[in-house]
N, C-alpha and C positions, 0 to 999 in steps of 0.2 A: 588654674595654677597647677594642677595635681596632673592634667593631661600633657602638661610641660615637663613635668619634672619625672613622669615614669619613663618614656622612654629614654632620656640621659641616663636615668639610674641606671637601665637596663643594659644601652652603650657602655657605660662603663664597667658594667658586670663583667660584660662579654670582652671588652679590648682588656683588663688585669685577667680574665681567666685566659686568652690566646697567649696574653707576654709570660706568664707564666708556664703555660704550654709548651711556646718556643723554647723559652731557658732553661726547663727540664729535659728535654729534647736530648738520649746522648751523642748525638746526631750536630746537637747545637754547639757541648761540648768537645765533640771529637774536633770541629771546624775551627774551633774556640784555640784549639791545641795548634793545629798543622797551620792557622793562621801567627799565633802566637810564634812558633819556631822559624815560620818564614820571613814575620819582622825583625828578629830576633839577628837572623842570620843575615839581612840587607839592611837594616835601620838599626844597626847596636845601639847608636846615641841615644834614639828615641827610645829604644824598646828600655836600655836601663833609666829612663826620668820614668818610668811609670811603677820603678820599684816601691815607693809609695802605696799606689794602691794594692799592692798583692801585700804590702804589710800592713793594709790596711783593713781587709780582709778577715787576713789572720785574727788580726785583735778582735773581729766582730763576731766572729766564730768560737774564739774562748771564753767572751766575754756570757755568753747565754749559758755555759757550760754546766756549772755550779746550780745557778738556781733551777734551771732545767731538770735537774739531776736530782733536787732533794724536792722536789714539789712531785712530777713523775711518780720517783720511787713511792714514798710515803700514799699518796693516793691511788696507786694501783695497788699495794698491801694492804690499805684500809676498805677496801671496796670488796677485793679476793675472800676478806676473811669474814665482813659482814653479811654478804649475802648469798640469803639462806637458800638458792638454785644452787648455788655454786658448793656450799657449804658438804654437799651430799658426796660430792666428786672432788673435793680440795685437797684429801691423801694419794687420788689417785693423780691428779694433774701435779700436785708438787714432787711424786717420782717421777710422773713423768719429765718434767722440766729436767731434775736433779740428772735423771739418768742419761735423756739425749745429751744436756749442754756437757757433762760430763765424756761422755761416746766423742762428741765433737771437738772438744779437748783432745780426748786421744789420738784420733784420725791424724787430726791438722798437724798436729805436733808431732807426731810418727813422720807423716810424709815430708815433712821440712827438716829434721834436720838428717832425715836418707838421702835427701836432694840437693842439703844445701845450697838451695836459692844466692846466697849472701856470701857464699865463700870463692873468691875472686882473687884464681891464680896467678893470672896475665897480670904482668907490672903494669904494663901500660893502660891497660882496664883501671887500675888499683888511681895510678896514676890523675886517671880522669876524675874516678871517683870522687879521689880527694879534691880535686879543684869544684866540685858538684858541691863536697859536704864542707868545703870551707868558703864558698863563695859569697856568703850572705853574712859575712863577717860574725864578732863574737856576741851576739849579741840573744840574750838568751830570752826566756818566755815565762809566761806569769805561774807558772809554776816552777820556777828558781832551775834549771835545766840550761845550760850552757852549752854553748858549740865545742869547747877541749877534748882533747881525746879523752874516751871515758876510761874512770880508774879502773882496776881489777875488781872483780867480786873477792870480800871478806872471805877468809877460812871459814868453811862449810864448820857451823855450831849448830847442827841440829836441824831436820826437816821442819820443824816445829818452832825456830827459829825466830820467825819472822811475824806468828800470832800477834804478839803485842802490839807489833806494828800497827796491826788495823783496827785493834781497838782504843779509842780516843780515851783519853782521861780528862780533855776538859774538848767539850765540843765547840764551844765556842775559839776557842786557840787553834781547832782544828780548818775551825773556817774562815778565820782570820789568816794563816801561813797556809789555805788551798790545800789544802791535803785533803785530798779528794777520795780516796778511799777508804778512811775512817771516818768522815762524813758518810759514804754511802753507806757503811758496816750500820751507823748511829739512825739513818737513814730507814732500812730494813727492819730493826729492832721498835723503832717512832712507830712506823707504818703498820705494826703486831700492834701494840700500846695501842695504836687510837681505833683501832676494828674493834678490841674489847672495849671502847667507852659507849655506853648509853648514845644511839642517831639524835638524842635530845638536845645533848650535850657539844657532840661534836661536828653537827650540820656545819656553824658557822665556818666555824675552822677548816671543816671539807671542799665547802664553796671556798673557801681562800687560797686553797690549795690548786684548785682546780682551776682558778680564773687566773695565776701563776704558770700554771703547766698550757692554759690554752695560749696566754699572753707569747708565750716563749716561744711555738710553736706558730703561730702569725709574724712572728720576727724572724724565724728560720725558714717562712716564706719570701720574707722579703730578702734576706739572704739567697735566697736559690734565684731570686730575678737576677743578682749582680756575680751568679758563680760564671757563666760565659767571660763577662768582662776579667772578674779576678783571671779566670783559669787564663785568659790570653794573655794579662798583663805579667802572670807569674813565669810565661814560659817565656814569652819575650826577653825578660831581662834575666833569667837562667840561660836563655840560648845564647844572647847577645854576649853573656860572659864566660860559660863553658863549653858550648856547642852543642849540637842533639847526637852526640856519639853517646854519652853518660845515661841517657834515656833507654836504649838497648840494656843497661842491665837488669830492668825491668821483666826483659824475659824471661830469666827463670822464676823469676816469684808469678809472673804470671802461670807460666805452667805447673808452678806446684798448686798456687788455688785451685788450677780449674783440676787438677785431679782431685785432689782432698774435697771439692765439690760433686766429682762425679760417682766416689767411693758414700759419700754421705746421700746423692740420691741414690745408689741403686740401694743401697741399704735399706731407705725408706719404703723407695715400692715394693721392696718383700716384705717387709711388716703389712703394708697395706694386702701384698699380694694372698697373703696367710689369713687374715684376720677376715678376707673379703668371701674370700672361698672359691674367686672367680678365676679364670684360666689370666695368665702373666701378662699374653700381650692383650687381653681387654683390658686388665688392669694399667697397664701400660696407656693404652690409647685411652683408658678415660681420664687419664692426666694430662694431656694433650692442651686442652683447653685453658687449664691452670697455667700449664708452662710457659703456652702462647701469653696471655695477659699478665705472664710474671714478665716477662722479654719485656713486651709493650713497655708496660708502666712503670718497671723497675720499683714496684711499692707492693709490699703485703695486706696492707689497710687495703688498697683496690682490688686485690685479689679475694678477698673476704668472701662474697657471694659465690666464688668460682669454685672456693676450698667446699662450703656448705653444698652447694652445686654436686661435685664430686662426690664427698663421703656421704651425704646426707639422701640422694636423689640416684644418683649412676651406682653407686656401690653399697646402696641399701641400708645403709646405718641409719637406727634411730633417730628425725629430722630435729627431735624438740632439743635432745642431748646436744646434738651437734651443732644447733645452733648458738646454746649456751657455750661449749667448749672453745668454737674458733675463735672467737672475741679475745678467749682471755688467752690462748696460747698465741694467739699474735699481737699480745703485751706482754707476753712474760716470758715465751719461748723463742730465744733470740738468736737461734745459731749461727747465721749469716755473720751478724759483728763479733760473735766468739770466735769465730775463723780469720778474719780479720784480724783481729788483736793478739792470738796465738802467732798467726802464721809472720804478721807485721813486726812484731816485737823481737820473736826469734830471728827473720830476716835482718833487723837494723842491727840486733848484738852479733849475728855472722859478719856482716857489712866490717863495723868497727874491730872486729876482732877481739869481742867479748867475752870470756869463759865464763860459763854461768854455773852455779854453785844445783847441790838438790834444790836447795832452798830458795834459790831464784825462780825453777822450774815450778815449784808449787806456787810460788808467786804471784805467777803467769796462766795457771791453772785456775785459781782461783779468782784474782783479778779480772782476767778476761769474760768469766760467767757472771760475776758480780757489776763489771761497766756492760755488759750486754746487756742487762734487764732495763738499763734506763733508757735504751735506744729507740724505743718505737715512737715512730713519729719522728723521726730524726733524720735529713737528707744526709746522703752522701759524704759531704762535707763537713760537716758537724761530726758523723761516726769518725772518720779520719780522726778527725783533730780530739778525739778520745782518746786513742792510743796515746797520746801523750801522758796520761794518769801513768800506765805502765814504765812506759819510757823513763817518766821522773825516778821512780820508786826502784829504779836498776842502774840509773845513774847514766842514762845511752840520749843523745842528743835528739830532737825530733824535729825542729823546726826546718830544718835543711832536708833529711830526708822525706818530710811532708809535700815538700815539691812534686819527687818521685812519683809519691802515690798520689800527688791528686791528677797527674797526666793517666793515668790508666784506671781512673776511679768511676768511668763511664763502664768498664768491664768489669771490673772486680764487684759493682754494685749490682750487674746482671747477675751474675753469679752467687752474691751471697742473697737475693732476696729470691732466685731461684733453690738455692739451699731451706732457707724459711719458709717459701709457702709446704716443700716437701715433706720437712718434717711436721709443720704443723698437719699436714693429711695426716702422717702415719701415727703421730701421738692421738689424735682424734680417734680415728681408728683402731687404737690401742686401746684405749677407754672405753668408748660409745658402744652400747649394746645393738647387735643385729634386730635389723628389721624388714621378719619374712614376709611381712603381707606387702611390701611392694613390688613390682612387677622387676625381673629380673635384668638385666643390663643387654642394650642390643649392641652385640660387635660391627655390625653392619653401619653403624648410625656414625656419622661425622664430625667430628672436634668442632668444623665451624656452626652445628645446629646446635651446639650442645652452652647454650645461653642460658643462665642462671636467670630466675621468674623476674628476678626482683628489676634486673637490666634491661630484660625485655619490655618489662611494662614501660620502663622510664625511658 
């Protein structure tokens, strides 16, 4: 019986790990889009019956959002603070966190609103737009968020303004009316609270938390089999109703990311460049390989070995430190989706023609770094559909413009996990103590030999 039934297991291992392959693919994606636009644009009828499932989608994507978010948070706090490796380097990793996702804040936010991505002078642009942001009728999202043009921002009362807001007076009412940012604030505070309780005490609860945050994250696998379908289905019945002209205004916010990306690596290879002690372009080329497998995979989690690989092995750092460090900056050092949700949010209030108060901006600041930390493990699609926490809390529509981003969300995700694994080098590197006794780094040697032990062996 047993010689029956391994190798089916084994077929079936391999045909969900290929379909999953495939549907990750931004390759799969991109075809998912240009297929999508071209029925769109010859089969309007058909392409709008399928608006269904792109709203179907959507619900499946907000629906993991919450408990996602509070199981996550709370066990990545309570693991950080208990244990005693970490424990040593926990003031320097929480500057470090505070200080990049903060820097990243700045960047993004400098270059967007110099560039204003979102500000669209052509009527007839403006035009399109509007048939884009009102084509999906009034209908709003489970975070009480409506398609109406958004009201003005309140008379500016103070930078400080807005504190109360995100902390909850009764958390239960908080998670009952989805207010999702004072759940997270209650969130962070839980997650201090149970690292100080007795491992005796709090095992159970830990395991509950943890078979919640894996449960979520197997369901956002199964979500990523059905993003091709969504994405084709979404743009089908967008194209079929407004046409693929609306899709070009994509391009400025494109080229504002990929600067605010390319301003935050070179940043990082000079912290590594300085801390390494090694000449710029070895430092350079022994990123090479990181960059390569950020492309590839578009995931930080798979980069892991490559990051340890680099700072650990090529640039001489301390291997025991660095091992300990990357794990936990690629759960809690999230720059990729803080870039995102600055650059996203400010682009949607240019879009509508939103004026935004200080107090919005600190908002936005803070928000952004605080939805970033629950992101790891989080595809593509799922981080999108975060920025709507923001969106709600400035009163600016999201479902409509959610479209937008998920057609170019095959690039914008190279980019910002190309953003993360660089900072996570350079924060590692900031930290992690030199280590002279390894042999010194050869310029000569080539990005493709330069295979982390753990990959090779496997």
């Amino acid at each position: 019986m047993s010689s029956v039934s391994l190798p089916s297991e084994h077929k079936s291992w391999t045909w969900n790990a290929g379909l999953r392959r495939i549907s990750q693919s931004p390759w799969t994606v991109i075809a998912s889009v240009v297929l999508g636009a071209l029925c769109g644009a010859y089969l309007p009828d058909f392409a709008k019956s399928l608006a269904p499932i792109s709203d179907a989608y959507l619900n499946l994507l907000k629906m993991i959002v919450l408990p996602l978010i509070v199981s996550a948070t709370v066990f990545a706090i309570k693991s950080m603070t208990r244990d005693p490796q970490t424990a040593a380097y926990l003031s320097k990793v929480v500057m470090a966190i505070v200080v990049v996702s903060v820097a990243t804040v700045a960047i993004t936010g400098t270059v967007t609103l110099l560039l204003k991505p979102g500000v669209i002078t052509d009527v007839q642009e403006r035009i399109q737009l509007g048939t884009v942001l009102n084509s999906r009728g009034p209908v709003g999202t489970d975070l009480q968020m409506t398609l109406a043009p958004p009201s003005q921002a309140a008379p500016d009362q103070g930078a400080f303004s807005g504190l109360l807001e995100l902390i909850p007076s009764n958390i239960f009412n908080s998670l009952s009316v989805g207010n999702t940012m004072q759940v997270l604030v209650f969130c962070l505070l839980f997650g201090i609270g149970i690292g100080r309780v007795p491992a005796a005490t709090s095992v159970s609860f830990a395991n509950a938390l943890e078979t919640i945050y894996r449960a979520c994250l197997i369901m956002t696998g199964w979500f990523n089999v059905l993003l091709p379908l969504a994405s084709f289905a979404i743009i089908a019945s967008q194209t079929a109703s407004t046409g693929v002209e609306p899709l070009m205004l994509m391009v400025g916010f494109i080229l504002t990311f990929a600067i605010a990306t390319g301003i935050i690596i070179m940043i990082s290879l000079l912290v590594v460049w300085l801390r390494s002690g090694e000449t710029l372009w070895a430092t350079f080329k022994a990123h090479q390989p990181l960059f390569m497998i950020a492309i590839a995979t578009r995931s930080s989690t798979a980069s892991i070995p490559w990051i340890i690989s680099l700072v650990g092995e090529r640039l001489r750092f301390n291997r025991i430190v660095v091992e300990m460090l990357v794990p936990l900056h690629v759960t809690m050092l999230r720059t990729g989706p803080i870039m995102l949700f600055v650059c996203g949010s400010l682009f949607i209030a240019q879009l509508y023609g939103r004026s935004l108060s200080t107090n919005d901006y600190i908002y936005i600041a803070g928000a952004s770094i605080l939805v970033g930390l629950t992101t790891a493990g989080m595809s593509g699609a799922v981080t999108l559909s975060q920025m709507a926490i923001l969106c709600a809390h400035l009163n600016l529509p999201f479902e409509a413009p959610f479209v937008l981003f998920l057609t170019i969300d095959a690039l914008t995700d190279t980019m910002r996990t190309l953003t993360v694994v660089s900072t996570i080098a350079a924060a590692t590197a900031a930290i992690a103590p030199r280590d002279s006794a390894q042999h010194p780094i050869d310029e000569s040697e080539g990005f493709a030999l330069n295979v982390p032990k753990a990959e090779a062996a496997a």
